[in-house]
N, C-alpha and C positions, 0 to 999 in steps of 0.2 A: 504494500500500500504506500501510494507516494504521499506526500503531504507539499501543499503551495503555501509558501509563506503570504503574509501579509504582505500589499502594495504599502512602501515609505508614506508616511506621513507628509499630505501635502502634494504628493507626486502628481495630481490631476490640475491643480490650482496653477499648479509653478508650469506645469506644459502649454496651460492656456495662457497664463501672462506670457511666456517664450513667444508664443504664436503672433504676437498684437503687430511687431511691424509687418507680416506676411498680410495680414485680415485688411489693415489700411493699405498696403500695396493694390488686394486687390477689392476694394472700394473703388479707387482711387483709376483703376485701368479700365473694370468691369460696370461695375455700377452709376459711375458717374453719368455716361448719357444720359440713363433712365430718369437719374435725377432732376438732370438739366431739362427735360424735354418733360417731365410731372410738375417742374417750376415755369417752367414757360405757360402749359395751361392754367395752371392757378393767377398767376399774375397776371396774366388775361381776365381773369376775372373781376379785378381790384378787388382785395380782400378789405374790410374798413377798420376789420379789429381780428385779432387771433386771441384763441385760447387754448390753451397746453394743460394736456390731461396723462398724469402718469402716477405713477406708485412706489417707492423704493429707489432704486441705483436707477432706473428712467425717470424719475421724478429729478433728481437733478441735474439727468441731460436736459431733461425739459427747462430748466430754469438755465442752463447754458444757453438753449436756442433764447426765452426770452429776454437774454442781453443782446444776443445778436440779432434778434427782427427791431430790438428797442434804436438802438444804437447804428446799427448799419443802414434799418430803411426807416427808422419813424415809425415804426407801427405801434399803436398801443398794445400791451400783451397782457392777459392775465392768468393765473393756476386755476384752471377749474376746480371747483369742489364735487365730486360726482355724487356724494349724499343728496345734496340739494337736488337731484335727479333721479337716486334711484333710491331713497328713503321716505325725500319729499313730495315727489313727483310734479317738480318743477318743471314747466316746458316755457322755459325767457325766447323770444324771438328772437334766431340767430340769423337771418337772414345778412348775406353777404358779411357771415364771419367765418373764419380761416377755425377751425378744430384740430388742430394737431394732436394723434393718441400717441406717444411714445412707450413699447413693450415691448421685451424680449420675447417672451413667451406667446404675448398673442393672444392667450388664455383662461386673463381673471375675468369673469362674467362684469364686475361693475364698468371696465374699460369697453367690452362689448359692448353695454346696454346703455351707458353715458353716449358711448360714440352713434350708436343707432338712432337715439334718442336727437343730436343734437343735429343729425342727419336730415331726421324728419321735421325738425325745425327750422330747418334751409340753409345748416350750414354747410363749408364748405369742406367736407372730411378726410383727413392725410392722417394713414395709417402707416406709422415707422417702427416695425420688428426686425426681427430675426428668423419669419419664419410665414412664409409667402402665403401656405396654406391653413395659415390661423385663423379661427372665427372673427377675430379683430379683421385683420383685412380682408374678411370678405363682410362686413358690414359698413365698410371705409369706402369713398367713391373712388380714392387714391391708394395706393401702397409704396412704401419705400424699403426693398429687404437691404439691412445690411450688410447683408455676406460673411459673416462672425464664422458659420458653420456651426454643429453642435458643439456647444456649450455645456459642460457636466459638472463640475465643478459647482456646489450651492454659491457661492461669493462671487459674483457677475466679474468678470475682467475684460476680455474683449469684446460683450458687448457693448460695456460702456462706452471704450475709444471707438468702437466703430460706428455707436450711435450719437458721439459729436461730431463725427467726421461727415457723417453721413446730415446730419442738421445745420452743420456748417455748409456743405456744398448745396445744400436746398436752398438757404438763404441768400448765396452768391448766385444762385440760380434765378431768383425772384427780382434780384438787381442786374442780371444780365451778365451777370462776371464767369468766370470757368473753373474760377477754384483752383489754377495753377500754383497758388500760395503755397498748397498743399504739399504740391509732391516734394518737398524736403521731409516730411514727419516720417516716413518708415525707416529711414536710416538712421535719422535723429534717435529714433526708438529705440533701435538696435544698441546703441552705442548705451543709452540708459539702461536699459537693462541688461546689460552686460557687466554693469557696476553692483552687484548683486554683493560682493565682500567686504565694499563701502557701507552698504545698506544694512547689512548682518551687523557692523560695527558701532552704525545708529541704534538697531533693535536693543542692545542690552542696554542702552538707559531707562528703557519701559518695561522692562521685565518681570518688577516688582510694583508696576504703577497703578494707583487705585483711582484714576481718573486724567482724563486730557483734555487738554483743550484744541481746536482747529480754528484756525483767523485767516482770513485774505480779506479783500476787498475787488469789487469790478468782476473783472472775466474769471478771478480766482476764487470767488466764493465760493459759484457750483463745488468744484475743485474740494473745499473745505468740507463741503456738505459729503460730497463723495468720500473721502477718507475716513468721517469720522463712521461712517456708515459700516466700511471697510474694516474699521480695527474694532467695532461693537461685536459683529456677526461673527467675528474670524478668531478674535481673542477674549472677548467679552467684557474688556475694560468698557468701562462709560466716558466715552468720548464725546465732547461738547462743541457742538461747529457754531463760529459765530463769523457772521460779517465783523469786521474791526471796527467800523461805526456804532453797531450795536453793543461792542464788548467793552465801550468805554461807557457806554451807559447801564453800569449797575453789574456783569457779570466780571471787570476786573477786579472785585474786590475779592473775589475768592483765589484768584491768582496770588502766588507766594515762592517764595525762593527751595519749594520741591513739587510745586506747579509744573506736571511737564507741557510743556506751547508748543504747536504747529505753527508757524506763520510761512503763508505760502506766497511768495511775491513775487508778482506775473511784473514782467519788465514793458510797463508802460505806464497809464494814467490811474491803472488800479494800482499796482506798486507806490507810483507815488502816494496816492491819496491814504496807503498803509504806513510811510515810515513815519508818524505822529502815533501812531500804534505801537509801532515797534520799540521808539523812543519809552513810552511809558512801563511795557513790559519789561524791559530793560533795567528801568529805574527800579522797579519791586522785583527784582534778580529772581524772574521768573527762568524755569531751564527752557532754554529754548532752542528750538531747532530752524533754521529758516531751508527753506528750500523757493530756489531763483538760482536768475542768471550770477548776482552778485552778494552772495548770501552772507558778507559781513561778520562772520562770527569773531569771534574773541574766547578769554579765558572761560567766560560763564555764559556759552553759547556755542551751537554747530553749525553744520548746513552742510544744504548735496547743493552744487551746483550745475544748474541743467543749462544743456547747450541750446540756447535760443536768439543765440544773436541773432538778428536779421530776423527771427521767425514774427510776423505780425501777432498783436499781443494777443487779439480773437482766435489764434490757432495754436497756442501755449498752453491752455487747459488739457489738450488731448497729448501733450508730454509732460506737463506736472503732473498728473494723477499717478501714473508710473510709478517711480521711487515708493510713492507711499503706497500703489499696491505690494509693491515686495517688502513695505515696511510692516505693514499688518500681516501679512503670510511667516515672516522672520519674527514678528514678534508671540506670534501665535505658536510658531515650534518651540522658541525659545520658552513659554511660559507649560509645553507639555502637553498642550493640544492639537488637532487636525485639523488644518483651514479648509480640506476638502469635506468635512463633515459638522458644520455649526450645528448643536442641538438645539432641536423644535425647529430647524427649517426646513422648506421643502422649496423642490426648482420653480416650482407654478405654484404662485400662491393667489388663493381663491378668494378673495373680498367679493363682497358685493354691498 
């Protein structure tokens, strides 16, 4: 009788982060037309208003697209609440507004039944998965697949990068642009995740941490909100994501000098509008980690430095999230658990 050992610890997670510059590659070769020519008819429509409807790790790609339709075209954008629809039975008149669902899976019933619902309302419906033959996109007048491939792993990784890449090129689609910006990020990637010894060397300061905190500002937020997502599900510290506007009103006072801080700063007008953030954290010798182009540490402070020169600040999110996925994966082995198996999740999770 033979016996198989058990699969390493992790072994499913870390193949999928490997994968992410291949997935944007082929976004970026494959999928792009479809995008472009799915943005060419909606913008034909003049949308008047969007609203972005997601749940989890697509919940904050969704709020990455809403700084880019905010910022790049004017649009007004909001987060749908889908209770208001499928507890309330709300039906607002959406006529000539943009519905964006963002889902991996394709398969929680309230994303179907909001999307349906706001469908028959007269919106204008763009469904962006992973998975072409989802109930979500076929209740959707549009679909966007992002080409991930199966995803196994419970802690989302290459969908996420492929679901901003793939929201980024929608956006540049609706202004007429081609998204060339892009094709630097899969090599970019490579090179970051290649730094996996760096990363290991960040993980033992959290090893024994009984809470975090995560800060950016601008295109870096999402980004924050992503990670702290990342290191709850994967290690199960209580990670706290805050815009750096917000964490000066009322959540720095819990910061202290064994406070472990994320601060993520995207090298541009979010960056800036952080270091009056970072200045304060500083002052109450919070531990802190920066992760950016120019990450400033000193004695009582770290940082990875991500290679973004040149990269436009709107396409920097989908290479900072990187690092700090392999920082929650490393800190998750490091604290004795499996980031391929978080307890009480499951890959399709069922709201309604």
């Amino acid at each position: 009788m033979s016996s198989t050992s058990p699969a390493p610890r992790g072994q499913i997670m870390a193949g999928e982060m490997a994968e992410q510059p291949a997935v944007l590659r082929r976004l970026l070769d494959e999928g792009a037309p479809h995008i472009r020519a799915v943005a060419r008819e909606i913008a034909a429509r003049r949308p008047r208003f969007v609203l972005l409807t997601a749940r989890g790790t697509s919940d904050n790609a969704a709020l990455y697209a809403k700084y880019l339709l905010e910022i790049r075209l004017g649009l007004p954008c909001g987060l749908a609440s889908m209770s208001t629809t499928t507890a309330y039975g709300a039906r607002p008149d959406l006529t000539d507004v943009l519905m964006i669902t963002v889902s991996q899976s394709g398969g929680s019933p309230d994303l179907v039944a909001s999307t349906r619902a706001a469908r028959e309302a007269g919106a204008i419906t763009l469904a962006v998965t992973n998975n072409a033959s989802s109930p979500l996109a076929g209740v959707s007048e549009y679909h966007v697949d992002i080409l991930a491939g199966p995803e196994k792993a419970l802690p989302a990784t290459k969908t996420y990068t492929a679901s901003l890449l793939a929201l980024y090129l929608f956006v540049e689609g609706l202004r007429g642009g081609t998204g060339e910006d892009a094709r630097v990020l899969p090599a970019l990637a490579g090179r970051i995740l290649d730094r996996g010894e760096e990363v290991r060397a960040l993980a033992a300061r959290y090893r024994f941490a009984e809470r975090m905190v995560i800060t950016s500002r601008g295109y870096g937020y999402p980004t924050a909100k992503e990670a702290a997502l990342k290191l709850m599900e994967t290690s199960y510290i209580p990670a706290l994501s805050y815009s750096g506007a917000d964490l000066l009103h009322g959540p720095l006072a819990m910061v202290d000098n064994v406070s472990p801080v994320i601060a993520i700063v995207t090298d541009g007008r979010g960056g800036e509008a952080l270091q009056p953030v970072l200045d304060r954290l500083r002052d109450r010798g919070a531990d802190l980690v920066v992760v950016g182009p120019k990450p400033q540490v000193d004695a009582a402070s770290a940082g990875f430095a991500l290679p973004t020169s040149g990269v436009p600040e709107e396409l920097q999110p989908i290479l900072e999230i990187l690092p700090l996925q392999l920082l929650a994966y490393e800190v998750t082995l490091a604290r004795g658990q499996d980031p391929d198996a978080p307890r009480a999740l499951a890959k399709v999770t069922e709201t309604r």
